[in-house]
N, CA, C and O atoms as a CHARMM CRD file, in Angstrom:
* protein
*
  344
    1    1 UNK  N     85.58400 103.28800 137.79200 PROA 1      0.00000
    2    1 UNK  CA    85.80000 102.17200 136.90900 PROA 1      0.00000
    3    1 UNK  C     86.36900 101.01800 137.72600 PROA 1      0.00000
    4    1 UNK  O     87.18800 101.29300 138.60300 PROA 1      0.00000
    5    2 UNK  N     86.14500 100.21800 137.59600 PROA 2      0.00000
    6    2 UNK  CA    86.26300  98.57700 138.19400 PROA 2      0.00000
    7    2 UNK  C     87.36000  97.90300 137.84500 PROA 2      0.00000
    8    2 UNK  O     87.74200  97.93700 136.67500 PROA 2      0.00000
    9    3 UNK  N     87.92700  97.30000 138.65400 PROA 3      0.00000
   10    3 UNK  CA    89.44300  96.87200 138.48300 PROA 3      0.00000
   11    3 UNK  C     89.53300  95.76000 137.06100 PROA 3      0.00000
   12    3 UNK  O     90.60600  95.61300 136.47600 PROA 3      0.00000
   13    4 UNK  N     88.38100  95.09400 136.65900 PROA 4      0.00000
   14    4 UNK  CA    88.39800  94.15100 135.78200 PROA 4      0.00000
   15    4 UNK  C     88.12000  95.27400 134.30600 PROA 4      0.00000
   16    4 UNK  O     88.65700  95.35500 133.20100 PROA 4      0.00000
   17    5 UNK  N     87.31200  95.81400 134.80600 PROA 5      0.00000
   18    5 UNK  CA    87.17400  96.73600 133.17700 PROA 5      0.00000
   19    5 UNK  C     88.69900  97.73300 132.93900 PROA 5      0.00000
   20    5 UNK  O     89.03200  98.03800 131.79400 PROA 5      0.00000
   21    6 UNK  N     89.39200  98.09700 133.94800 PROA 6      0.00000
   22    6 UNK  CA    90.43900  98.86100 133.74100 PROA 6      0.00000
   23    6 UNK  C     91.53500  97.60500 132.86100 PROA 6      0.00000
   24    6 UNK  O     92.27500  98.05200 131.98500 PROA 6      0.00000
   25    7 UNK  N     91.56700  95.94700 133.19000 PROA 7      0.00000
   26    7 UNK  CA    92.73500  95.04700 132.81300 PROA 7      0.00000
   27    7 UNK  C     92.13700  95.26800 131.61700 PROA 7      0.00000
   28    7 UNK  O     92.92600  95.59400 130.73000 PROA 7      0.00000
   29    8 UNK  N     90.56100  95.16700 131.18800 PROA 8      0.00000
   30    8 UNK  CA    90.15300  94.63200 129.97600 PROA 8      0.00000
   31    8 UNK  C     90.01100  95.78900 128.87800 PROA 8      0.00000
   32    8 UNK  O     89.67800  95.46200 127.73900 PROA 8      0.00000
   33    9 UNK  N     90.28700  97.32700 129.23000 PROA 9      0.00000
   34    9 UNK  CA    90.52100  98.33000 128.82200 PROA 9      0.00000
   35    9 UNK  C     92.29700  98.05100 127.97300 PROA 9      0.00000
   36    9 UNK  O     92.83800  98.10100 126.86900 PROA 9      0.00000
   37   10 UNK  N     92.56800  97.77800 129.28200 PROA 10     0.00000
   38   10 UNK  CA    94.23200  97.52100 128.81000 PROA 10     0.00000
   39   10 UNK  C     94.70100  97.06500 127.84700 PROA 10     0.00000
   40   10 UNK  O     95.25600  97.58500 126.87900 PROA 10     0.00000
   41   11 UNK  N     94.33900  95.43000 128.26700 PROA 11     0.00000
   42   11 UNK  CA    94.41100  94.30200 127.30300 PROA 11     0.00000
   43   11 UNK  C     93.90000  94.61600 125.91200 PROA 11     0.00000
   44   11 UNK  O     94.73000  94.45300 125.01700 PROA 11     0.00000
   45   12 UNK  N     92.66100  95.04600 125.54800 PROA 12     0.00000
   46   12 UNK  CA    92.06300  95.64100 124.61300 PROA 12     0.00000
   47   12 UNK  C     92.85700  96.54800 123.58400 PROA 12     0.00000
   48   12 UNK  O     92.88200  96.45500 122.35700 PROA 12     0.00000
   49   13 UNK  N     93.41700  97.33400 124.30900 PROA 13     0.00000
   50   13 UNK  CA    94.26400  98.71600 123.45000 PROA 13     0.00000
   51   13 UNK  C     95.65200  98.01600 123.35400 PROA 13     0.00000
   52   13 UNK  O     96.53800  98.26100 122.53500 PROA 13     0.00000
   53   14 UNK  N     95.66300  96.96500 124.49700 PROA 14     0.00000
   54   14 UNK  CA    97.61700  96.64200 124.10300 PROA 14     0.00000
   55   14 UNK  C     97.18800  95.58300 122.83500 PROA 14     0.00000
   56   14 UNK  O     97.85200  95.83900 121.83100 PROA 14     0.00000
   57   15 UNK  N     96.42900  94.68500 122.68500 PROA 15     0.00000
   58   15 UNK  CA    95.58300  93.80900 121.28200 PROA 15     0.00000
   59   15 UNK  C     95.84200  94.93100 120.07400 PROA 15     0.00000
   60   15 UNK  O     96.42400  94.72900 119.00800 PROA 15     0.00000
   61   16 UNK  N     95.24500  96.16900 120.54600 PROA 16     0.00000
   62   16 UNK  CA    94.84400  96.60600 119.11200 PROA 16     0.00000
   63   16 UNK  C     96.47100  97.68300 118.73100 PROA 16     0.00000
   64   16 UNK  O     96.85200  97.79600 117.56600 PROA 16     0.00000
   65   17 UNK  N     97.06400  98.21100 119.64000 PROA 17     0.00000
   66   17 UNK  CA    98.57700  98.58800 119.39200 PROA 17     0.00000
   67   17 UNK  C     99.36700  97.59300 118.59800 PROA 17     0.00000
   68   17 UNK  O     99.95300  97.93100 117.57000 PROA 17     0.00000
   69   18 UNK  N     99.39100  96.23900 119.11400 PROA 18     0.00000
   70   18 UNK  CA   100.13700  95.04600 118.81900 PROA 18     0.00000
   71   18 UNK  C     99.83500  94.40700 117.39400 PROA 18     0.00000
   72   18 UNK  O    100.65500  93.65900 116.86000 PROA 18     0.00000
   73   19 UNK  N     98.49800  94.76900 116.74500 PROA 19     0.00000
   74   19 UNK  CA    98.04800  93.97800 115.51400 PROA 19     0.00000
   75   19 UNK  C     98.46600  95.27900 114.54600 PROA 19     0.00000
   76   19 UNK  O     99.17100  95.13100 113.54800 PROA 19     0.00000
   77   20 UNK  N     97.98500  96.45700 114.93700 PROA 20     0.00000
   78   20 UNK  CA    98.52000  97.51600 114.51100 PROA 20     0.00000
   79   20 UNK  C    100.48000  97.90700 114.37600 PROA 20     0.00000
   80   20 UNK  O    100.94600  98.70400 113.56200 PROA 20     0.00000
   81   21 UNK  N    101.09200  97.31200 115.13200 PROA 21     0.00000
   82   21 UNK  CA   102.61700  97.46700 115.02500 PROA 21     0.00000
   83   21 UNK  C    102.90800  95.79300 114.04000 PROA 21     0.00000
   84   21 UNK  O    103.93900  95.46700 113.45100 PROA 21     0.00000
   85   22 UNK  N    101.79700  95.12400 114.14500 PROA 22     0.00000
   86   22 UNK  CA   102.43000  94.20600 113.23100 PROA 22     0.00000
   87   22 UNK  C    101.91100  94.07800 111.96600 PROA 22     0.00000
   88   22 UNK  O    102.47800  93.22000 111.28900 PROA 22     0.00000
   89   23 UNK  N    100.95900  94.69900 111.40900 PROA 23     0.00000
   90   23 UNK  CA   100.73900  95.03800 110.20800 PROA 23     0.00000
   91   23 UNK  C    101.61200  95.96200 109.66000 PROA 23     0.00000
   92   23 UNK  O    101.83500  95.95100 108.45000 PROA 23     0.00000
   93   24 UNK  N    102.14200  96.77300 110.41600 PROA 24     0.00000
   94   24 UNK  CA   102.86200  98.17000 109.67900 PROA 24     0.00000
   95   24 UNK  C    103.95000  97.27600 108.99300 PROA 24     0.00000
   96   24 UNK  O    104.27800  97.23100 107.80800 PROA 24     0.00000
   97   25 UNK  N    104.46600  96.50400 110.18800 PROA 25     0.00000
   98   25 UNK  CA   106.06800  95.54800 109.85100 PROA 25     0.00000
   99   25 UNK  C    105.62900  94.80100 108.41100 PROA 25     0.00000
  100   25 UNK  O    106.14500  95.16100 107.35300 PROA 25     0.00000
  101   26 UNK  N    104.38700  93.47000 108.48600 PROA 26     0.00000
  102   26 UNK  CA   104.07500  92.99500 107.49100 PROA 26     0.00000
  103   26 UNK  C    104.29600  93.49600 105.96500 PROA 26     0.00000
  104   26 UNK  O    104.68600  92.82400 105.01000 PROA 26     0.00000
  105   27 UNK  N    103.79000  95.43000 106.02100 PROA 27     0.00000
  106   27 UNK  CA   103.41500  95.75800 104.99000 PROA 27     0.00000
  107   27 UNK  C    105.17500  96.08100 104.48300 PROA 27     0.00000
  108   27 UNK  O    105.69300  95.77600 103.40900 PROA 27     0.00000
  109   28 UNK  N    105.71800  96.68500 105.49700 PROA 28     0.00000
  110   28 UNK  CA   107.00000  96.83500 104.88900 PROA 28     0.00000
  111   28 UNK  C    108.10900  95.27000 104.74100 PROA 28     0.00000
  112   28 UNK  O    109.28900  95.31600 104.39300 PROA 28     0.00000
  113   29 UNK  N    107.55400  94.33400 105.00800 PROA 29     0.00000
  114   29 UNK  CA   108.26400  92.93500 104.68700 PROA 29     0.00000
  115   29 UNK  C    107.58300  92.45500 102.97400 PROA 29     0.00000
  116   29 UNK  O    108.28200  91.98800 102.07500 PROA 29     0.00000
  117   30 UNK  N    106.58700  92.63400 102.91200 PROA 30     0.00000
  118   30 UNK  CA   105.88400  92.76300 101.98000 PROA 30     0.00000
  119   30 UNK  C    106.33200  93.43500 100.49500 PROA 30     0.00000
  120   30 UNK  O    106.36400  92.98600  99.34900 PROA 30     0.00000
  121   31 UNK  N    106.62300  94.59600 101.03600 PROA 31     0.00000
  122   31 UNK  CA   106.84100  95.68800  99.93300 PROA 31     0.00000
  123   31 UNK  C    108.70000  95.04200  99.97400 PROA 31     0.00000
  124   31 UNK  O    109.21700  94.64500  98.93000 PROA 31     0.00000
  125   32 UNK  N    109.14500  95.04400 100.73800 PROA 32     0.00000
  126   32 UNK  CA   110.76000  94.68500 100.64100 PROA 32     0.00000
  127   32 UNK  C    111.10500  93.34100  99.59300 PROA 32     0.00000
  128   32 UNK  O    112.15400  93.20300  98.96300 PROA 32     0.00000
  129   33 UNK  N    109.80500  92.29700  99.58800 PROA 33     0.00000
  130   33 UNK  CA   110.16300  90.92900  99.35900 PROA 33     0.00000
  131   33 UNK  C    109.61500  91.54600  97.45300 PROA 33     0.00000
  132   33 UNK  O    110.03000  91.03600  96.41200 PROA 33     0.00000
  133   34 UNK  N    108.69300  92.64200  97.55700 PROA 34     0.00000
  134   34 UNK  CA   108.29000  92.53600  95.90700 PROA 34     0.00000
  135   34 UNK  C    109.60800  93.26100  95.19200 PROA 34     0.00000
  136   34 UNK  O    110.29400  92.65900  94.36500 PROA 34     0.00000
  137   35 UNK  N    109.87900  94.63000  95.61100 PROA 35     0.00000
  138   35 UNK  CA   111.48900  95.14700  95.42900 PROA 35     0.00000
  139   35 UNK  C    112.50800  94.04000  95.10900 PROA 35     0.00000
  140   35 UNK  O    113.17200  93.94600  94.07700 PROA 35     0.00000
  141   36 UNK  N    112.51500  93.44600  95.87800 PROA 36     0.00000
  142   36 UNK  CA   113.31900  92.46200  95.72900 PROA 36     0.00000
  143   36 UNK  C    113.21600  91.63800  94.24900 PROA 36     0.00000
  144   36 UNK  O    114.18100  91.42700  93.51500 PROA 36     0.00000
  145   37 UNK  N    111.20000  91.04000  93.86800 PROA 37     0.00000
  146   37 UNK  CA   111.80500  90.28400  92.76500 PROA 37     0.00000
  147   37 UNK  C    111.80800  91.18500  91.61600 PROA 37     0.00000
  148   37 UNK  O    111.98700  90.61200  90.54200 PROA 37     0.00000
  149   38 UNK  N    111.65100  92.48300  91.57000 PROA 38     0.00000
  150   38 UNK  CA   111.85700  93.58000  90.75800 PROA 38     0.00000
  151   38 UNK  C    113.37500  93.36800  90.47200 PROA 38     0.00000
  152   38 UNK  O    113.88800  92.78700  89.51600 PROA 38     0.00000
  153   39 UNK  N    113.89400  93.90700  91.40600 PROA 39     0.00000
  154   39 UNK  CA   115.70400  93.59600  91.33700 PROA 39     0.00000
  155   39 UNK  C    116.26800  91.73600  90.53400 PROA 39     0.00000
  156   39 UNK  O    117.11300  91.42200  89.69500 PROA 39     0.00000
  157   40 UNK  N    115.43800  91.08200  91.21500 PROA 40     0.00000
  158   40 UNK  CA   115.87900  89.68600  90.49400 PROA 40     0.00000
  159   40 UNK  C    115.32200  89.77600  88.93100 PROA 40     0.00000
  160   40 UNK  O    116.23800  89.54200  88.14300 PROA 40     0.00000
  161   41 UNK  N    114.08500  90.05000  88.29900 PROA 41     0.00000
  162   41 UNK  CA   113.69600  90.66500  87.16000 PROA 41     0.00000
  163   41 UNK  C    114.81200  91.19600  86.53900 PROA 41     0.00000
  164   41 UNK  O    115.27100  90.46500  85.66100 PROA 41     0.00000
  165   42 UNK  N    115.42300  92.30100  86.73200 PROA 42     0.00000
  166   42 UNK  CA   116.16000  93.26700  85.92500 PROA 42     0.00000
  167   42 UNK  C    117.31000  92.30500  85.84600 PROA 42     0.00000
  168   42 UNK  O    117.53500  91.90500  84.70400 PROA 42     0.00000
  169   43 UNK  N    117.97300  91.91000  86.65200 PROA 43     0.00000
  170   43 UNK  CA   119.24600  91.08800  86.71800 PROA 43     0.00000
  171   43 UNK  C    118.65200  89.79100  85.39900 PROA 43     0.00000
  172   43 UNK  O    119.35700  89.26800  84.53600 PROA 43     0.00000
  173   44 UNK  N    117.69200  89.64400  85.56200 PROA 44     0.00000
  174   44 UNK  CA   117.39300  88.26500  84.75600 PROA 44     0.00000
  175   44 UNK  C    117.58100  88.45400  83.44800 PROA 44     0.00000
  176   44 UNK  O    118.13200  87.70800  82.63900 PROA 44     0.00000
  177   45 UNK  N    116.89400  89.91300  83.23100 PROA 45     0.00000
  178   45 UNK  CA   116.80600  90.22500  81.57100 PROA 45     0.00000
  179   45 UNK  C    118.27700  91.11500  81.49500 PROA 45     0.00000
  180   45 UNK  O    118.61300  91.04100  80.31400 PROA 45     0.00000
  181   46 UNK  N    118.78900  91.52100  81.87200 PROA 46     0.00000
  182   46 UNK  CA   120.54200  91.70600  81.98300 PROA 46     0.00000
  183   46 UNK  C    121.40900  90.53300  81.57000 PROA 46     0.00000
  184   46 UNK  O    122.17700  90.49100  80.60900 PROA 46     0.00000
  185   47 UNK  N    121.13800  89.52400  82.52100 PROA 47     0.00000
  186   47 UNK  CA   121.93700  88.23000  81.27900 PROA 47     0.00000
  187   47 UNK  C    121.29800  87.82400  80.62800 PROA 47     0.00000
  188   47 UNK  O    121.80700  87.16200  79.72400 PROA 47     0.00000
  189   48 UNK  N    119.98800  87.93900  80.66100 PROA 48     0.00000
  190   48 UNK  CA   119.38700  87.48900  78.64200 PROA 48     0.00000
  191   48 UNK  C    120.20200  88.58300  77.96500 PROA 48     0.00000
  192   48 UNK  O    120.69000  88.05400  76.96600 PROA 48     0.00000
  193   49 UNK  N    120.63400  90.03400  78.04300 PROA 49     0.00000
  194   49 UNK  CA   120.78800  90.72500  76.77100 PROA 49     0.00000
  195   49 UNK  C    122.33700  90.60300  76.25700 PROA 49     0.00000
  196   49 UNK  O    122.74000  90.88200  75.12700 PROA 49     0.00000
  197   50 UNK  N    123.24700  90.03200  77.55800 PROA 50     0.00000
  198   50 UNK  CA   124.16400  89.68800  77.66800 PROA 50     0.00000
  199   50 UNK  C    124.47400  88.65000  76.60400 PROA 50     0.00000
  200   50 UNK  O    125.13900  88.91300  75.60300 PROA 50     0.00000
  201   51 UNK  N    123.81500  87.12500  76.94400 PROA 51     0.00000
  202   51 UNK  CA   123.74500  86.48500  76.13100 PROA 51     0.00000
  203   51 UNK  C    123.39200  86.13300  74.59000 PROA 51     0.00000
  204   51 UNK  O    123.81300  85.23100  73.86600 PROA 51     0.00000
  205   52 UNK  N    122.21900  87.45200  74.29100 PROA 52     0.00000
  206   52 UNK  CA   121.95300  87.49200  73.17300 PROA 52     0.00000
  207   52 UNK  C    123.14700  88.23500  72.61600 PROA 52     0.00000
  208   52 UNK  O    123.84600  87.63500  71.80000 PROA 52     0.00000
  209   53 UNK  N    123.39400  89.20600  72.88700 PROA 53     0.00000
  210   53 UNK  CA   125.01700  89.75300  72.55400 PROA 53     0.00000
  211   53 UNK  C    125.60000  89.26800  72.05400 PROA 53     0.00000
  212   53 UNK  O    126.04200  89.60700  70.95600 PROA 53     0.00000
  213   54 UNK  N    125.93400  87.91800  72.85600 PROA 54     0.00000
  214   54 UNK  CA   127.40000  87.20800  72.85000 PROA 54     0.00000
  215   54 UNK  C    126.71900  85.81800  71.59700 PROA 54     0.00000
  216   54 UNK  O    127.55500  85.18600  70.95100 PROA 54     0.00000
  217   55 UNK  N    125.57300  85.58700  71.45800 PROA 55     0.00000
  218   55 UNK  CA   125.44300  84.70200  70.87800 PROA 55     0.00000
  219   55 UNK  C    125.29800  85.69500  68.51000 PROA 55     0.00000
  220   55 UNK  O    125.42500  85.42200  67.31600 PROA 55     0.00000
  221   56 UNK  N    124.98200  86.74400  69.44300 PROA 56     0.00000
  222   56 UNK  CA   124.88000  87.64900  67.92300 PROA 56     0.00000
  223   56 UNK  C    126.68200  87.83500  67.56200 PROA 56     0.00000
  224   56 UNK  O    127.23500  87.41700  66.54400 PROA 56     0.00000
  225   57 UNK  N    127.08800  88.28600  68.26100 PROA 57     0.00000
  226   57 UNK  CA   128.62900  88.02500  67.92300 PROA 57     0.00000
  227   57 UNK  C    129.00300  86.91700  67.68700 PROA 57     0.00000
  228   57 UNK  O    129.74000  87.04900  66.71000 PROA 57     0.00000
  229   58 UNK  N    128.96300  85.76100  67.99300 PROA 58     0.00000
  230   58 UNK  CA   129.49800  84.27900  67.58500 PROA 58     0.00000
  231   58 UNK  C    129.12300  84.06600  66.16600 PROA 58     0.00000
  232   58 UNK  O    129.87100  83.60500  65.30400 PROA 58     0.00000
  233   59 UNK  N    127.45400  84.58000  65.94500 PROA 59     0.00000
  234   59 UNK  CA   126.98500  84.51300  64.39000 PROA 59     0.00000
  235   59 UNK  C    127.78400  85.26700  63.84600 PROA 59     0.00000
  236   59 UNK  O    128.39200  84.71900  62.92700 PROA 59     0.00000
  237   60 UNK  N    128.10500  86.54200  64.06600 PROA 60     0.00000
  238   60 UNK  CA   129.09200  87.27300  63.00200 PROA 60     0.00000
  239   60 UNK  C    130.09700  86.89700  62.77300 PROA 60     0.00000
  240   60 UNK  O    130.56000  86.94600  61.63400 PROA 60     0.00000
  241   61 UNK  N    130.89800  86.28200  64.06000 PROA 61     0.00000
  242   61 UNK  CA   132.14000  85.62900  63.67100 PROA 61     0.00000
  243   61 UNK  C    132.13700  84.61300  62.97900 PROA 61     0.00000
  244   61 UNK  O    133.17300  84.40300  62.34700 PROA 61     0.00000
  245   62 UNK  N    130.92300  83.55400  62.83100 PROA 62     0.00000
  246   62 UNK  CA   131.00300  82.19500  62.19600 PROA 62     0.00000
  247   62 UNK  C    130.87500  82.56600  60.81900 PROA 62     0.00000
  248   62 UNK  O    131.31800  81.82000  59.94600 PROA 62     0.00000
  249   63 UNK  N    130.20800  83.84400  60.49100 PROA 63     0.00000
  250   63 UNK  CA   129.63300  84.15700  58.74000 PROA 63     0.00000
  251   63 UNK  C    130.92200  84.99200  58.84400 PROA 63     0.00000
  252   63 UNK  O    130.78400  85.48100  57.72300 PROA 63     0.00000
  253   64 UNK  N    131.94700  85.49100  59.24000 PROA 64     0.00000
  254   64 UNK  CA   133.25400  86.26600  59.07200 PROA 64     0.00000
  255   64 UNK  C    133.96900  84.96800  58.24100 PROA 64     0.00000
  256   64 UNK  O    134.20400  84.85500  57.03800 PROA 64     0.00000
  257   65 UNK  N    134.23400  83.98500  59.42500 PROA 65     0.00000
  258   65 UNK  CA   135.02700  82.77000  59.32700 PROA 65     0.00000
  259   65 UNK  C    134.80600  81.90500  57.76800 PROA 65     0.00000
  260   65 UNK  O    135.59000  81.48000  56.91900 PROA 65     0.00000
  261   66 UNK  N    133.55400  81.91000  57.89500 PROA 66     0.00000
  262   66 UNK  CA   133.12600  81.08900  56.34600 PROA 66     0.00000
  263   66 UNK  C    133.55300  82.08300  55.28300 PROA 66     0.00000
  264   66 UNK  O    134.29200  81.83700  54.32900 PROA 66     0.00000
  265   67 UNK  N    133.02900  83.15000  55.55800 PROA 67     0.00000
  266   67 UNK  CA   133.55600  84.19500  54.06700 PROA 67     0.00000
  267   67 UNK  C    135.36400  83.74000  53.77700 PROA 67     0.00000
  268   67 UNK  O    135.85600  83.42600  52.69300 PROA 67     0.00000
  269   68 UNK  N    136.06400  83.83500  55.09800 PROA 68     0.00000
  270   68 UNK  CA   137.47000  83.94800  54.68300 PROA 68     0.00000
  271   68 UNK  C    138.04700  82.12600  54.60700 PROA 68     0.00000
  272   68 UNK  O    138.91200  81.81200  53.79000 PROA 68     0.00000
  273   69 UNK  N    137.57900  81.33700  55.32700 PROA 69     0.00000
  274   69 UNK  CA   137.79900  80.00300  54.94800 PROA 69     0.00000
  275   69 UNK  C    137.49800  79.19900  54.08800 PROA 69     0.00000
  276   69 UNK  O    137.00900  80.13100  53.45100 PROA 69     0.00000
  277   70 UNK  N    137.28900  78.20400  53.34200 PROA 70     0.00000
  278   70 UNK  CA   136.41000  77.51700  52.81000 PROA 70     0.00000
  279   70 UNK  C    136.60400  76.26300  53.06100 PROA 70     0.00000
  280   70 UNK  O    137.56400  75.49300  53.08900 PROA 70     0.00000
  281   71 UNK  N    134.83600  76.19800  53.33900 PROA 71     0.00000
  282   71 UNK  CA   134.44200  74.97900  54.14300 PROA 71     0.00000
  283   71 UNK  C    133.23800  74.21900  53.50900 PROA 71     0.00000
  284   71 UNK  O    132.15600  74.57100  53.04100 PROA 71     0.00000
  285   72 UNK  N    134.14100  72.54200  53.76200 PROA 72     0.00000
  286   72 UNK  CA   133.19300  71.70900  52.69600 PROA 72     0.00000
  287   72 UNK  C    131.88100  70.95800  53.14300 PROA 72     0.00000
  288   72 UNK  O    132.36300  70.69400  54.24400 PROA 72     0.00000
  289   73 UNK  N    131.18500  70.64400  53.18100 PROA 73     0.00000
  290   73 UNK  CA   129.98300  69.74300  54.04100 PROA 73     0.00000
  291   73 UNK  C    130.56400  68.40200  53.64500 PROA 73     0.00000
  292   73 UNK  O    130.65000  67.95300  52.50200 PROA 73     0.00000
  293   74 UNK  N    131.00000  67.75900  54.93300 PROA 74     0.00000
  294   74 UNK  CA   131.45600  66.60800  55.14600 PROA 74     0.00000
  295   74 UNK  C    130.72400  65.61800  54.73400 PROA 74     0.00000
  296   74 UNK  O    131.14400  64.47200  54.57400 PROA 74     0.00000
  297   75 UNK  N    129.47900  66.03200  54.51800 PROA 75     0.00000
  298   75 UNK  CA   128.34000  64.73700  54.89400 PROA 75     0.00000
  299   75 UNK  C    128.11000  64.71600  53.53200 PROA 75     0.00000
  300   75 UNK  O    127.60600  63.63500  53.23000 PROA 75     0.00000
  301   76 UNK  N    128.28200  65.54500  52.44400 PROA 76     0.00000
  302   76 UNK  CA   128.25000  65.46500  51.49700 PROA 76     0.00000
  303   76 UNK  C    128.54700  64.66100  50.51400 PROA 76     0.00000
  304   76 UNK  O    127.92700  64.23000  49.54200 PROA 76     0.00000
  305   77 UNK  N    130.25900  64.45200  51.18800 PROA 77     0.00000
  306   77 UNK  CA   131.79500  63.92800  50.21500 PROA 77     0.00000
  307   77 UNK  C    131.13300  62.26700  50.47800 PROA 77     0.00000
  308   77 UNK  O    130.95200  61.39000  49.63300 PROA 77     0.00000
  309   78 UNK  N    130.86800  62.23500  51.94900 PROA 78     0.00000
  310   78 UNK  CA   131.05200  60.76900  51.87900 PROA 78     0.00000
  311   78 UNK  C    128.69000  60.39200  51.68600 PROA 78     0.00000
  312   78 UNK  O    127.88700  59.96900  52.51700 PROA 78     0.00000
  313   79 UNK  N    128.56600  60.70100  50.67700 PROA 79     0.00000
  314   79 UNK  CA   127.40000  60.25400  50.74900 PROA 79     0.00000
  315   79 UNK  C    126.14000  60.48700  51.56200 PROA 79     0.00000
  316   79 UNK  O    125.08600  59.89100  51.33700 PROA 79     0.00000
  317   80 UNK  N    126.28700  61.27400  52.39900 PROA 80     0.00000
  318   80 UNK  CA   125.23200  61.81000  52.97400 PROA 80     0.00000
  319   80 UNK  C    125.67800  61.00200  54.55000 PROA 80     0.00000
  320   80 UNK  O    124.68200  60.94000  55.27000 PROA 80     0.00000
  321   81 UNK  N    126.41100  60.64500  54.93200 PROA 81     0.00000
  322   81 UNK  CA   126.67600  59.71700  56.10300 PROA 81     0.00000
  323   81 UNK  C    126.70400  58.11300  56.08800 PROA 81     0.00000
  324   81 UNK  O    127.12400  57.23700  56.84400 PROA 81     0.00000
  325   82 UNK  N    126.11600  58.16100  54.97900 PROA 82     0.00000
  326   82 UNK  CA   126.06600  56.77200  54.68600 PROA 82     0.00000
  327   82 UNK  C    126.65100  55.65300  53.90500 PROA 82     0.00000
  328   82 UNK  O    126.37600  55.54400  52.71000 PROA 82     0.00000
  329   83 UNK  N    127.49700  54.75400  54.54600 PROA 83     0.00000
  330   83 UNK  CA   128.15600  54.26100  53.98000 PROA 83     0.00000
  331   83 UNK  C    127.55800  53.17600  52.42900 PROA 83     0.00000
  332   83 UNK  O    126.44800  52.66800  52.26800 PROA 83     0.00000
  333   84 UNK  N    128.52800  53.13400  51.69400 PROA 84     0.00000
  334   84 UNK  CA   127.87000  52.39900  50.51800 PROA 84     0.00000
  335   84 UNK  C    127.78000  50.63900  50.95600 PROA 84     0.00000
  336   84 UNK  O    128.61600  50.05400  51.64400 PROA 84     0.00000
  337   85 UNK  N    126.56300  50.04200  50.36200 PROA 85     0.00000
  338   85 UNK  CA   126.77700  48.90800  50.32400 PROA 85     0.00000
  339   85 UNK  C    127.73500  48.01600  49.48500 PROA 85     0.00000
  340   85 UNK  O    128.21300  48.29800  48.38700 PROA 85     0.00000
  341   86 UNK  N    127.95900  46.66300  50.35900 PROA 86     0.00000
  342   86 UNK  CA   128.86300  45.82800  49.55300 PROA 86     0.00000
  343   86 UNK  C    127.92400  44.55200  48.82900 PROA 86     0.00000
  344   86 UNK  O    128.46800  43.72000  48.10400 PROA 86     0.00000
């Protein structure tokens, strides 16, 4: 074998090692970055349920509050907001 076919033997297999060690990496950068928005997903709908929580409790407390207070519609007393003419 000939000194140029032995570099181009070389070169050849170190090409195809090298595209081959960087696909493997790709696929696991790949798979790491989708994990990832899986994890940002769950966290997302975690403070939606959070919030719906906290906003379903505020309703109970506001229909608690009205049962035991009594409360007048302001907008009512004075005319709907609107002042009377002179």
């Amino acid at each position: 074998m000939s000194r140029a076919s032995k570099f181009t033997l070389l070169g050849t297999s170190a090409f195809a090692a090298a595209t081959v060690v960087f696909v493997h990496y790709q696929q696991g950068a790949e798979k790491e970055a989708m994990h990832q928005g899986v994890i940002r997903d769950m966290e997302q709908q975690r403070i939606k349920r959070e919030r719906q929580l906290d906003f379903d409790m505020q309703r109970e407390l506001e229909a608690e509050y009205k049962k035991v207070q009594s409360v007048r519609d302001s907008t009512a007393e004075t005319g709907g907001g609107k002042t009377a003419a002179r």
